[in-house]
C-alpha positions as CSV (number, residue, x, y, z in Angstrom):
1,X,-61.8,31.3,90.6
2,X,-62.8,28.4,88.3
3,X,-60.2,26.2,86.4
4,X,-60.7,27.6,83.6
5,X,-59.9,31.0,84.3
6,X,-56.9,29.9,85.4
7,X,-56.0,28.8,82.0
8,X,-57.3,32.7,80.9
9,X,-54.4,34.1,83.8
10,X,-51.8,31.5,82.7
11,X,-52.0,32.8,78.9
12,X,-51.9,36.2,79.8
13,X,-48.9,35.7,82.5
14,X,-47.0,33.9,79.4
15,X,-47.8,36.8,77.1
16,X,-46.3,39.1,79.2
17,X,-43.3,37.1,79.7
18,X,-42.7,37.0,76.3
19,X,-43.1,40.3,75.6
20,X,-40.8,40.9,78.4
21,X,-37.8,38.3,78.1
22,X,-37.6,38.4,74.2
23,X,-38.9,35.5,71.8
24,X,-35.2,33.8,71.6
25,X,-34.9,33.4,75.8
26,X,-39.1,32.7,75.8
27,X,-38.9,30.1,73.2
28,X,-36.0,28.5,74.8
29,X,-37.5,28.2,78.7
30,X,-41.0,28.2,78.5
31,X,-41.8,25.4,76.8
32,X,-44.7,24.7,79.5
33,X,-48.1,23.8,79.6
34,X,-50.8,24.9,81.6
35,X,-52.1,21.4,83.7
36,X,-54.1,21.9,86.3
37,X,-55.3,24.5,88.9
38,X,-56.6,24.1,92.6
39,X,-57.3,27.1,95.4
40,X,-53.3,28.0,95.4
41,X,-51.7,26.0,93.4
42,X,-50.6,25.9,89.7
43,X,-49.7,22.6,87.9
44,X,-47.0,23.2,85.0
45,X,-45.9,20.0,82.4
46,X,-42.4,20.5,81.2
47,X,-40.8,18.3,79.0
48,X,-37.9,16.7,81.4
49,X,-36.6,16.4,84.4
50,X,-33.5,18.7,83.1
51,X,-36.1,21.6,82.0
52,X,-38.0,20.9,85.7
53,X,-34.4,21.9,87.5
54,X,-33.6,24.5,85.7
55,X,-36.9,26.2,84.9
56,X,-37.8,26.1,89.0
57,X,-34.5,27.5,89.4
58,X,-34.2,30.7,87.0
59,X,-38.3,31.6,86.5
60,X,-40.2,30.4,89.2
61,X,-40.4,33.3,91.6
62,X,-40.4,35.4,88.9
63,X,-43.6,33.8,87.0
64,X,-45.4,33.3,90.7
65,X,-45.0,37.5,91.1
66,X,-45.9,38.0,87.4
67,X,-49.3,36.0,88.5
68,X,-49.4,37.9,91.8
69,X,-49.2,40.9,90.0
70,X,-51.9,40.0,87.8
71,X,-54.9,38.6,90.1
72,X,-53.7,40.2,93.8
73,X,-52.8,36.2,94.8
74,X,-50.2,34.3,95.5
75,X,-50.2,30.7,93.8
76,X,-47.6,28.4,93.7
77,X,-46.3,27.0,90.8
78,X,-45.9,22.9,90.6
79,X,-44.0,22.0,88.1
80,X,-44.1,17.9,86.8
81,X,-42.8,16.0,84.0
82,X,-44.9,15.9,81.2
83,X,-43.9,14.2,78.1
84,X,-46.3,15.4,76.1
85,X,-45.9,18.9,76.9
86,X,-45.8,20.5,73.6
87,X,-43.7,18.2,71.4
88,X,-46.9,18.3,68.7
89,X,-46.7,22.0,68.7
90,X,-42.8,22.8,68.0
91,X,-42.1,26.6,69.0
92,X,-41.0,28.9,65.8
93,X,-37.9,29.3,64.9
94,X,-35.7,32.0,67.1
95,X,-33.5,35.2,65.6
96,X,-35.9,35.8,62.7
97,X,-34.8,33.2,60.2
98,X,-36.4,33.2,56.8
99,X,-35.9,29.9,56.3
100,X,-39.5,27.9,56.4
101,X,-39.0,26.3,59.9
102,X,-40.7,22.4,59.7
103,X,-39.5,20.6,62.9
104,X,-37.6,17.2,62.3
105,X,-39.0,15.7,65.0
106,X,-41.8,13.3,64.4
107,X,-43.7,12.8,67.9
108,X,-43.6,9.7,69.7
109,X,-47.8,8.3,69.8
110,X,-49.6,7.1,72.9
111,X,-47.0,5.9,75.9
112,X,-45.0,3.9,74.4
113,X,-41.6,2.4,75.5
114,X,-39.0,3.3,73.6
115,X,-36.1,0.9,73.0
116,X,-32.3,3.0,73.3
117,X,-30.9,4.2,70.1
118,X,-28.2,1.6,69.5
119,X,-25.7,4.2,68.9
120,X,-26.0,6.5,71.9
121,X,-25.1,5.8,75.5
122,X,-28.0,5.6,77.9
123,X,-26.5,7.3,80.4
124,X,-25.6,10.4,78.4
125,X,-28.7,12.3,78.9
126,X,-29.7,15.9,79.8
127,X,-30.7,14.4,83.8
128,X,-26.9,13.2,84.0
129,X,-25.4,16.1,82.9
130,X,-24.0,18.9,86.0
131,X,-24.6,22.1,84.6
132,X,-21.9,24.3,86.3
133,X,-20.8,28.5,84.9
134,X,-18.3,26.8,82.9
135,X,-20.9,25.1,80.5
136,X,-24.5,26.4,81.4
137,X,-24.6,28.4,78.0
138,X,-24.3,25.2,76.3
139,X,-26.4,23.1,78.2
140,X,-29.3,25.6,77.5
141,X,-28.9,26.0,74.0
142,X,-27.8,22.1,73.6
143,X,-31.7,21.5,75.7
144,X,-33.4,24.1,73.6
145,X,-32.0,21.9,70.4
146,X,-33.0,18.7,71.7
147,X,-36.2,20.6,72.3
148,X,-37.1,21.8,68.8
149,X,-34.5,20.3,66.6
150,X,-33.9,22.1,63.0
151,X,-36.0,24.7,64.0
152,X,-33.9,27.0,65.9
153,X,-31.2,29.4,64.8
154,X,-28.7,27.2,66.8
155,X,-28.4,25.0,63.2
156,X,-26.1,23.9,63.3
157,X,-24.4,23.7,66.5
158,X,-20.7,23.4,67.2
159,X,-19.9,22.1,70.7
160,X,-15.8,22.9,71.0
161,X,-13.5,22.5,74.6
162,X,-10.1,20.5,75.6
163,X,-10.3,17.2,76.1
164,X,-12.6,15.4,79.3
165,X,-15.1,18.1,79.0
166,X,-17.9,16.7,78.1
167,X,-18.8,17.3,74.7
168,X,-19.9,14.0,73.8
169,X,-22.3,13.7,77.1
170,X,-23.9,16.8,75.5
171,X,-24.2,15.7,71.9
172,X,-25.2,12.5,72.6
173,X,-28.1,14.0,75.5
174,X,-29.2,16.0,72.8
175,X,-29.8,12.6,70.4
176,X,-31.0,10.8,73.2
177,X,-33.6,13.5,74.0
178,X,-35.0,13.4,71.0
179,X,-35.0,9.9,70.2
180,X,-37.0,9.6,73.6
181,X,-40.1,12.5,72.1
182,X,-40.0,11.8,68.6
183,X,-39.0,8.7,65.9
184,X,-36.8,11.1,63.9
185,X,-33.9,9.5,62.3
186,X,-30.7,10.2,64.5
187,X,-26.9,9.2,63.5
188,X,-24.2,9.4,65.7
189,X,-20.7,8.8,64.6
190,X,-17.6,9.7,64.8
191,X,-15.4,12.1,62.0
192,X,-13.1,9.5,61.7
193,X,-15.7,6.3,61.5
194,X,-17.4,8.6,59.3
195,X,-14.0,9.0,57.2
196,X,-13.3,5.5,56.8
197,X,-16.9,4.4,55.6
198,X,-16.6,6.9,53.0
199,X,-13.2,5.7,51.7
200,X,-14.8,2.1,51.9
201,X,-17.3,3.5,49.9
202,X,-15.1,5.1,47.1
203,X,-13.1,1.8,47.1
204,X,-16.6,-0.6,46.7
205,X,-18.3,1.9,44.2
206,X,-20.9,2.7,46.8
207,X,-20.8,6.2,46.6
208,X,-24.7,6.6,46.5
209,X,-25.6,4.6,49.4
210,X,-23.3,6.1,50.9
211,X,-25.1,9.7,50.3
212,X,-28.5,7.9,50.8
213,X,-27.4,7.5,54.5
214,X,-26.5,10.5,55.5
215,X,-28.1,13.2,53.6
216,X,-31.4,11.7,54.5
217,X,-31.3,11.8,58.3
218,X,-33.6,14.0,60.8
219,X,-30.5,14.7,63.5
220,X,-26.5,14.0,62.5
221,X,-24.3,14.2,65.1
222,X,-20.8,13.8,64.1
223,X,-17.6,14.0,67.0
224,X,-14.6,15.4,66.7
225,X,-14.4,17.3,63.4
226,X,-11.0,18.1,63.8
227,X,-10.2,14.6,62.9
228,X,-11.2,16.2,59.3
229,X,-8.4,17.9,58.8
230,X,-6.0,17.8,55.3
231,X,-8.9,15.7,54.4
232,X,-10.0,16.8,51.7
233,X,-12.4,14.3,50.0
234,X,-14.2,13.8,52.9
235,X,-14.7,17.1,53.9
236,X,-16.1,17.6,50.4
237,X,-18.4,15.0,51.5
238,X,-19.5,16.2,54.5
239,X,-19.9,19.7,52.7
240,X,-22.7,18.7,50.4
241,X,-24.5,16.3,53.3
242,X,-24.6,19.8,55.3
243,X,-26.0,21.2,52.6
244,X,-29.0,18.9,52.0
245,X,-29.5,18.3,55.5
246,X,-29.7,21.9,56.5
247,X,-31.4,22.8,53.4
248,X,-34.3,20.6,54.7
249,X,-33.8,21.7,57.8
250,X,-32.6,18.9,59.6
251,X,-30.6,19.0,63.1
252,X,-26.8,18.9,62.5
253,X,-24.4,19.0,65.5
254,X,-20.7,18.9,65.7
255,X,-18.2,18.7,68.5
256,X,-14.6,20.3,67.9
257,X,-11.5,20.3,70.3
258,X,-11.1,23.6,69.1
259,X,-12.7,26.3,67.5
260,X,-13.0,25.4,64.0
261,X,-11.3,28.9,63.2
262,X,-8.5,27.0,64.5
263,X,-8.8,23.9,62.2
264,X,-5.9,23.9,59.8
265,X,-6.1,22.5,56.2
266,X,-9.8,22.7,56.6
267,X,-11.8,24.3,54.0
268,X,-13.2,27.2,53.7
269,X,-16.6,26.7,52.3
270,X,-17.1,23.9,54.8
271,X,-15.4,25.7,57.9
272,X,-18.1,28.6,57.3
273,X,-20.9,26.3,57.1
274,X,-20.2,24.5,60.4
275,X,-19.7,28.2,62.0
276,X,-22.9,29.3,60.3
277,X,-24.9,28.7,63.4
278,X,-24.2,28.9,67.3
279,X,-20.7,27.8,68.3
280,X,-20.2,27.0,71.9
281,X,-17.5,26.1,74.4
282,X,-17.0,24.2,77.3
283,X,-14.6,25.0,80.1
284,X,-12.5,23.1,82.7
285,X,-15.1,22.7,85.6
286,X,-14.6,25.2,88.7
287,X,-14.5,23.5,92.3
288,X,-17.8,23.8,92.7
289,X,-19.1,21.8,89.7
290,X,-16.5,19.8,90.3
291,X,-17.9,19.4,93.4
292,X,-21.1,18.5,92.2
293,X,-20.0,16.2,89.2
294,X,-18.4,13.7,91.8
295,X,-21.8,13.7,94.4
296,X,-23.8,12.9,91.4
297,X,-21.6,10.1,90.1
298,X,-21.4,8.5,94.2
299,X,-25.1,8.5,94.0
300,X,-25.0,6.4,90.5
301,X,-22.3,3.8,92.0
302,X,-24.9,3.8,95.3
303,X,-21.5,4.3,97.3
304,X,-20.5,6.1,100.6
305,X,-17.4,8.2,100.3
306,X,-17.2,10.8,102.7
307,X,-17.5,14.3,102.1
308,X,-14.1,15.5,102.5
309,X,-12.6,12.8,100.2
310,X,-15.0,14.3,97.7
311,X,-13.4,18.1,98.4
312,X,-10.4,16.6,98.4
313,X,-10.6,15.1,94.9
314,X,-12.0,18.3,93.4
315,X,-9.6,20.9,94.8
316,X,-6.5,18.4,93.6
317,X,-7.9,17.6,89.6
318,X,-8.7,20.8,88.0
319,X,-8.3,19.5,84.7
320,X,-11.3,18.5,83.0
321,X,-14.2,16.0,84.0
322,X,-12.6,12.9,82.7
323,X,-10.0,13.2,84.8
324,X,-12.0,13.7,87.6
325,X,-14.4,10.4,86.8
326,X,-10.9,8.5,86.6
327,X,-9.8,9.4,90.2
328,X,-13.4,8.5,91.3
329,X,-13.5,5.5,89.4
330,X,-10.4,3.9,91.2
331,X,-11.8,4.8,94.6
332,X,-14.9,2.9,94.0
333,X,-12.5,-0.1,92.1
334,X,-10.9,-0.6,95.5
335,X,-14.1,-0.5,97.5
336,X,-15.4,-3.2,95.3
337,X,-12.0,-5.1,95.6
338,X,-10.8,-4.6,99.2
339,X,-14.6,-4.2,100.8
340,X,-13.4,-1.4,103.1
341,X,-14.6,1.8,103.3
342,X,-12.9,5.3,102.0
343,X,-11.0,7.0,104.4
344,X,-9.3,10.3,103.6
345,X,-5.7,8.4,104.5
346,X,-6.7,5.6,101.7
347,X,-7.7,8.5,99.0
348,X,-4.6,10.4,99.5
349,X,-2.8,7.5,99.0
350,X,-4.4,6.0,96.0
351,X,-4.6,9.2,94.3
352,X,-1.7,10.4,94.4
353,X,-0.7,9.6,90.9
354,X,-3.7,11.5,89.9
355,X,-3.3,14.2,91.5
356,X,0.5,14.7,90.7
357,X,0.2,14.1,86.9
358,X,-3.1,16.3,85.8
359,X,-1.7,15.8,82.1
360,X,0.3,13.0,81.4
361,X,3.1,13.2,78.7
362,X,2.5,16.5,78.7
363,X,4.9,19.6,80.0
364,X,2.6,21.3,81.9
365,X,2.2,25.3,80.8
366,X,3.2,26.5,84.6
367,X,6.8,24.9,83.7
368,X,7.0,27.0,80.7
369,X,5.9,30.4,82.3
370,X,8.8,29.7,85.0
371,X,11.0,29.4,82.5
372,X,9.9,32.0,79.9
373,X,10.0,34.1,83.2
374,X,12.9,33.4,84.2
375,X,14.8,33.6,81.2
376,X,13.6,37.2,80.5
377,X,13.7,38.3,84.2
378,X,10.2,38.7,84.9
379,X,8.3,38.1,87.4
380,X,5.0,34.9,87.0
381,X,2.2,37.7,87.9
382,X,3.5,40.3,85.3
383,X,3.8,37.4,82.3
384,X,-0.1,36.5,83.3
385,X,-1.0,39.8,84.4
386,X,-2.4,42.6,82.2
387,X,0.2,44.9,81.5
388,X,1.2,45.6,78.0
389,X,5.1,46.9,77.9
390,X,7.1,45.8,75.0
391,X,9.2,43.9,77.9
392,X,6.5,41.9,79.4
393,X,4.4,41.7,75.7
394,X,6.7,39.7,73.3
395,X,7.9,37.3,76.5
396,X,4.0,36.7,77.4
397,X,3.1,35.7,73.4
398,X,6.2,33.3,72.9
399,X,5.3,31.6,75.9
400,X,2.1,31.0,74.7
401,X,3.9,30.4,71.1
402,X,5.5,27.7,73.4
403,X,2.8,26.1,75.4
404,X,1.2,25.8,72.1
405,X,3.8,24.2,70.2
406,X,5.2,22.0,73.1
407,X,1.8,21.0,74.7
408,X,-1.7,19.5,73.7
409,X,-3.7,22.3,75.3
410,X,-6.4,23.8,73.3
411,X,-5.7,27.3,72.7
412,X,-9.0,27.9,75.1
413,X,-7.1,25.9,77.8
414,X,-3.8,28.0,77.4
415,X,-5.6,31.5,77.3
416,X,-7.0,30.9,80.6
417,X,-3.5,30.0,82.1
418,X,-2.2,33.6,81.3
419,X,-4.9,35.5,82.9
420,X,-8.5,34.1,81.1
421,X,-7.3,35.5,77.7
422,X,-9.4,34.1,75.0
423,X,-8.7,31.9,72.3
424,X,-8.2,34.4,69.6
425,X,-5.6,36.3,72.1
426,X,-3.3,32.7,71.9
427,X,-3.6,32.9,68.3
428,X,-2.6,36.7,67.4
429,X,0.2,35.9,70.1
430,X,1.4,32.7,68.1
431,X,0.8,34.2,64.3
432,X,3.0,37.6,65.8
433,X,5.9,34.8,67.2
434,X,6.0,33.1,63.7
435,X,6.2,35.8,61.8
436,X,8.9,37.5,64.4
437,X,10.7,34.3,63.5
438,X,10.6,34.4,59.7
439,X,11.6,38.0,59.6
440,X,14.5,37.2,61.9
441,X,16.6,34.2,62.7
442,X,18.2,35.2,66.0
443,X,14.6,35.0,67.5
444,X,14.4,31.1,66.2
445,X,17.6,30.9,68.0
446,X,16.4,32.4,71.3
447,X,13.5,30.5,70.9
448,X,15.5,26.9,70.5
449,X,17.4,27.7,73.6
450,X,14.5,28.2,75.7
451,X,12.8,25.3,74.3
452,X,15.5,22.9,75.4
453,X,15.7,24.5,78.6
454,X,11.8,23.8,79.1
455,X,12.2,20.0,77.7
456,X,15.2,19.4,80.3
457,X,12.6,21.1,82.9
458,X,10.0,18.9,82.3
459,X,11.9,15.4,81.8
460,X,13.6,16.0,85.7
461,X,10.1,16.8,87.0
């Protein structure tokens, strides 16, 4: 079979794909281009080494039998990195928007270098980022931005999750991604950088250049919204630069600790324009990503820690990957300092801070469920568990009422204490204390007392 009419099967493989997967999960993954052919073999481009993993990972069996199916022969697919793979023909615009999709990113010519954007971290990129059941959703539609930014129906995209999760790696891979295929304009910065310029700008009479900077950008990234709140000026700012920016269809990205539901004396207008598009969180890592996030970062220090220091880190810091990178960090400190090697003696004994205090300052939220337990008479599997008597109901919400007034936890991080209960669950629990507590002091009372009881707790442990 000539080259050629490989190209011919190729089309008609990706047509049936499409037809089969859906145009939002098509445009998202198969953003490939037909290479090469020889007797068996298939050569794919794909746009990074990110899309490489995961597209050999989820569709390459699959597209190998849709080929098989078609000519009677099995070919392998080879897929490489090709940077030009279709960055000068931006996919349309997923979930049947109406709005005229022009992509914002202006293609890179010829092979050319590019210098680092001076306001993103090299190392946050898409390659560097472990992709684990806790943030996969995320990831993909984070890469499937960076892909086609301002074209897709994730505009804009909220990135929310507790603290150490990586929300900034992902924002930032996203800017870096397309700062690497394109020269669109990209600003980074941070809700509370971005609060202070503006003030400076009131106070100098700069308003306008202000505007100039902001509203005429091709991706704005802006961390930690939550900073933003009982703000009010500024978020009237940053309400009309979302306007103009989406308006032209520019990239806009936020990253929340919470979901901006949550955000209190945050307005309206502008809290439904940041939820407008896809709003995705980011959970504590499980063991095995954990796993995995610690492996990668040995290989970046070119290091040798043994294998069961590495399990022994991620069963002990559950918390979130910051934490994690901080007990791995002061490993490799002492291997630079002392010149020995990592035994599982040496880890145990210079972790054991870490892995004693997950959340420093903080009561942790097991504390309060003893106690809340306790107090009531209950047992810690019925307060997490799902049954729904009166007896085991009101003590289950006020210890989340608790966690959440006593703690830093998200409401995210909390829910999946008692039993993976979402977000909103924390919430109705919390409004249903407070208003229990308006309607009747003696609750405020009770409350108090347990309160101290949990503060003592904590300050002996």
């Amino acid at each position: 079979m000539a080259n050629g009419d490989y190209d011919i099967i190729w089309k008609e493989t990706m047509n049936q794909i499409r037809e089969e997967l859906g145009e939002q999960e098509f445009t998202m993954w198969f953003n490939l281009e037909y290479l090469d052919a020889s007797e068996n073999e298939l050569t794919i481009g794909v746009p990074s080494t990110f899309y490489q993993d995961q597209v050999r990972q989820r569709y390459q069996l699959y597209i190998e039998g849709k080929i098989r199916d078609l000519i009677g022969k099995n070919l392998t697919i080879n897929f490489i990195v090709n940077v030009r793979s279709k960055e000068e023909s931006p996919t349309p615009p997923t979930g049947g928007e109406k709005r005229t999709a022009v992509s914002s990113a202006k293609p890179v010519s010829g092979t050319e270098t590019k210098k680092r954007h001076s306001q993103l971290r090299e190392d946050y990129t898409f390659d560097t980022y472990i992709i684990g059941d806790n943030n996969h959703f995320a990831a993909n539609a984070a890469q499937a931005i960076a892909l086609n930014p301002g074209t897709t129906s994730y505009n804009p995209l909220l990135i929310y999750g507790g603290v150490g999760l990586g929300k900034t790696h992902l924002m930032q891979a996203i800017g870096n991604e397309i700062h690497k295929r394109s020269e669109s304009k990209i600003i980074y910065i941070t809700a509370e950088t971005f609060t202070n310029e503006f003030i400076q700008s009131v106070r100098e009479n700069k308003t306008a250049t202000f505007k100039n900077k902001y509203r005429f950008v091709d991706v704005l990234l802006i961390d930690d919204i939550h900073f933003l709140q009982k703000k009010i000026e500024t978020q009237e700012e940053l309400f009309h630069t979302f306007n103009a920016l989406y308006d032209a269809n520019k990239q806009i990205v936020f990253t929340c600790d919470r979901p901006v539901t949550e955000l209190k004396d945050f307005s309206d207008r502008l809290q439904s324009r940041v939820g407008r598009g896809l709003n995705v969180d980011l959970q504590p890592p499980k063991y095995e990503t954990r796993f995995a996030i610690l492996k990668k970062k040995i290989e970046t220090h070119n290091i040798t820690i043994p294998d069961e220091v590495i399990e022994l880190i991620s069963r002990n810091v559950s918390t979130n990957i910051r934490d994690l990178e901080s007990a791995m960090n002061k490993l490799v400190a002492y291997t630079d300092i002392i010149k020995k090697p990592v035994t599982l003696e040496i880890a145990q004994e210079q972790l054991r801070d870490n892995f004693t205090s997950p959340k420093q300052s903080n009561l942790s939220i097991e504390i309060i469920q003893r106690e809340v337990a306790d107090y009531y008479r209950l047992s810690l599997i019925d307060l997490k568990g799902k049954k729904r008597t009166q007896s085991i109901v009101f003590p289950r919400q006020l210890a989340m009422y608790i966690a959440r007034k006593l703690t830093d936890y998200s409401t995210i991080e909390i829910g999946q204490s008692f039993g993976g209960r979402d977000h909103a669950t924390v919430i109705h629990s919390c409004d249903k204390i407070e208003g229990m507590i308006r309607a009747d002091p003696k609750v405020d009372s009770e409350i108090q007392n347990i309160m101290r009881a949990i503060k003592t707790h904590g300050v002996k442990n």
